[in-house]
C-alpha angles and dihedrals in degrees: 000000000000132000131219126227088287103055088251112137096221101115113096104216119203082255084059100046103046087058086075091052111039089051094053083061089045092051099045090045084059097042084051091067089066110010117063118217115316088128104154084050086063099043092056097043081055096044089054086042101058085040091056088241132137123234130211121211130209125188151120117275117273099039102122092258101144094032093055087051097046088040097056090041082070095048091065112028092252126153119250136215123162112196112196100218104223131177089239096052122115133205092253083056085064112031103032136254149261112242135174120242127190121208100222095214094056111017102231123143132210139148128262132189122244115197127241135222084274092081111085135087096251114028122184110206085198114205091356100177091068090069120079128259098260095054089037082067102055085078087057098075093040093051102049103025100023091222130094112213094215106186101332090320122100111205124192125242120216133277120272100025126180138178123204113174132182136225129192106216093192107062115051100162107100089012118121104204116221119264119244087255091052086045091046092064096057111089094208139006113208127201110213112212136207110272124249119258091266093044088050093047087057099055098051087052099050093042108045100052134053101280109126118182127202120211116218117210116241106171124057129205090260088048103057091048099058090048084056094053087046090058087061090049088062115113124235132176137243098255099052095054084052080044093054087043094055097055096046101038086054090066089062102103107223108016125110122293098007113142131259093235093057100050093046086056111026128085088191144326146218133312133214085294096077100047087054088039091046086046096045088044093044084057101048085048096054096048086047095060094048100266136125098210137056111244130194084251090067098050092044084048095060096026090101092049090045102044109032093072092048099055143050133214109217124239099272088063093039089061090050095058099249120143138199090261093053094058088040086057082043095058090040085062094039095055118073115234098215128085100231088043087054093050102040094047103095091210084060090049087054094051103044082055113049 
């Protein structure tokens, strides 16, 4: 890590930058002894880690979901808790309790607090739409704040923490869908999707006969920490920031600039969150693939995981078919990539000024 003519370390050298990248190889040989394929998923689950953000994940049973979670905490030394949403579950369930506890030789009593599943590096809130509202936000407080208030008391959770749940899109009777606030503290959702044939082949090979794989751990918890120190570090211009601002702010039904298609389809779109989650995500990205600078290409590449959880298509397009990820890729055609043509488009003028 360099310092600049102050003594501030605040300068990303090239040796800093390829860490990023070289332990991203080292994590995804070790996930390939166990997890077939799903690459991009695990590029994206990485991206949000080294960000400090949480991920959702939607997909059908039996795609490897919590596997692929576990199987990532050992990777990286990372402590692991899995939490089963039920519809009976409390918020003490999740965050821990107060008990009394009497000390035998004097007989005094006092609380004292036992921690709950919450507290872990990596926590899986497996199926989480099958849990209440009000246990559903206890995970409100530890993902934003990364502390849990038990009685009058806050307590900490650790460093790194991370939080991967897990929806299921095909059953909906006995689900309580997350409300916009839960949604709006998760950096991406990811769809998974089914594996290829060969990916498929492989994993009924792998699976069905005596082979058995260990995962060796290459990234520590003081690692990961300074990498994640090293993604903020990442430079981005000017016009990428103004490019991040465009897409997002074009969701938003109503305002200046945005385009016909999107208030004739939108019920509303995404706030300031998306523009710092889309930037912080751009960098990571960047530093993953081996570069020291955000590009256009980055932003257009998580667009899709940032925006499709913060806004909602209305019914009409509902009935048509048309999903949030249709009118995202829509907006990403619509807005020019290069600074002069920003800046010379009068919708763009509208929109920067409004």
């Amino acid at each position: 890590m360099s310092h600049d003519a102050a003594g501030n370390v605040d300068v990303l050298s090239e040796a800093d930058a390829s860490r990023l990248h070289e332990a991203r190889k080292r994590i995804l040989d070790q996930l390939g002894k166990v997890i077939v394929g799903q690459e991009h998923v695990i590029d994206e689950i990485l991206i949000c880690l080294f960000s400090r953000g949480h991920v959702m994940l939607e997909g059908v049973p039996g795609l490897a979901k919590t596997l692929m979670i576990s199987t990532l905490a050992k990777t990286l030394d990372l402590s692991f808790s899995r939490i089963q949403f039920t519809p009976d579950l409390m918020p003490a369930d999740v965050t821990g309790t107060e008990i009394i506890e009497e000390d035998r030789a004097t007989g005094h009593r006092e609380f004292r607090f036992m921690q709950g599943p919450l507290f872990a590096n990596v926590v899986l809130a497996d199926e989480i739409n099958r849990t209440p509202p009000k246990t559903q936000a206890a995970l409100l407080e530890a993902m934003q704040e990364r502390q849990v208030t038990v009685g009058r008391n806050r307590h900490e959770l650790g460093n790194p923490f991370f939080v991967l749940a897990t929806q299921n899109p095909i059953e909906q009777e006995g689900t309580y869908p997350l409300p916009e606030a839960q949604q709006d503290r998760f950096m991406f959702k990811v769809f998974v999707e089914y594996p290829s044939f060969d990916e498929e082949f492989e994993v009924a090979r792998r699976t069905t006969g005596t082979q058995t794989s260990v995962v060796e751990p290459v990234l520590t918890a003081e690692e990961i920490l300074r990498l994640q120190q090293l993604v903020r570090q990442v430079p981005i211009s000017d016009h990428v920031v103004r490019y991040v601002l465009s897409l997002v702010r074009q969701t938003r039904v109503g305002s200046e600039g945005v385009p016909d298609f999107v208030n004739e389809l939108v019920g509303w779109g995404a706030g300031p969150r998306a523009v710092q989650f889309l930037i912080l995500g751009g960098k990571a990205r960047a530093l993953l693939k081996g570069r020291f600078h955000v590009q256009v290409e980055d932003i257009q590449a998580l667009a899709n995981a940032v925006l499709r959880h913060r806004m909602v298509v209305n019914f009409a397009a509902e009935s048509d078919g048309i999903t949030s990820d249709d009118v995202i890729q829509r907006i990403i055609a619509a807005t020019p990539t290069t600074e002069d043509e920003l800046s010379r488009d009068a919708r763009f003028q509208k929109i920067f000024a409004s």
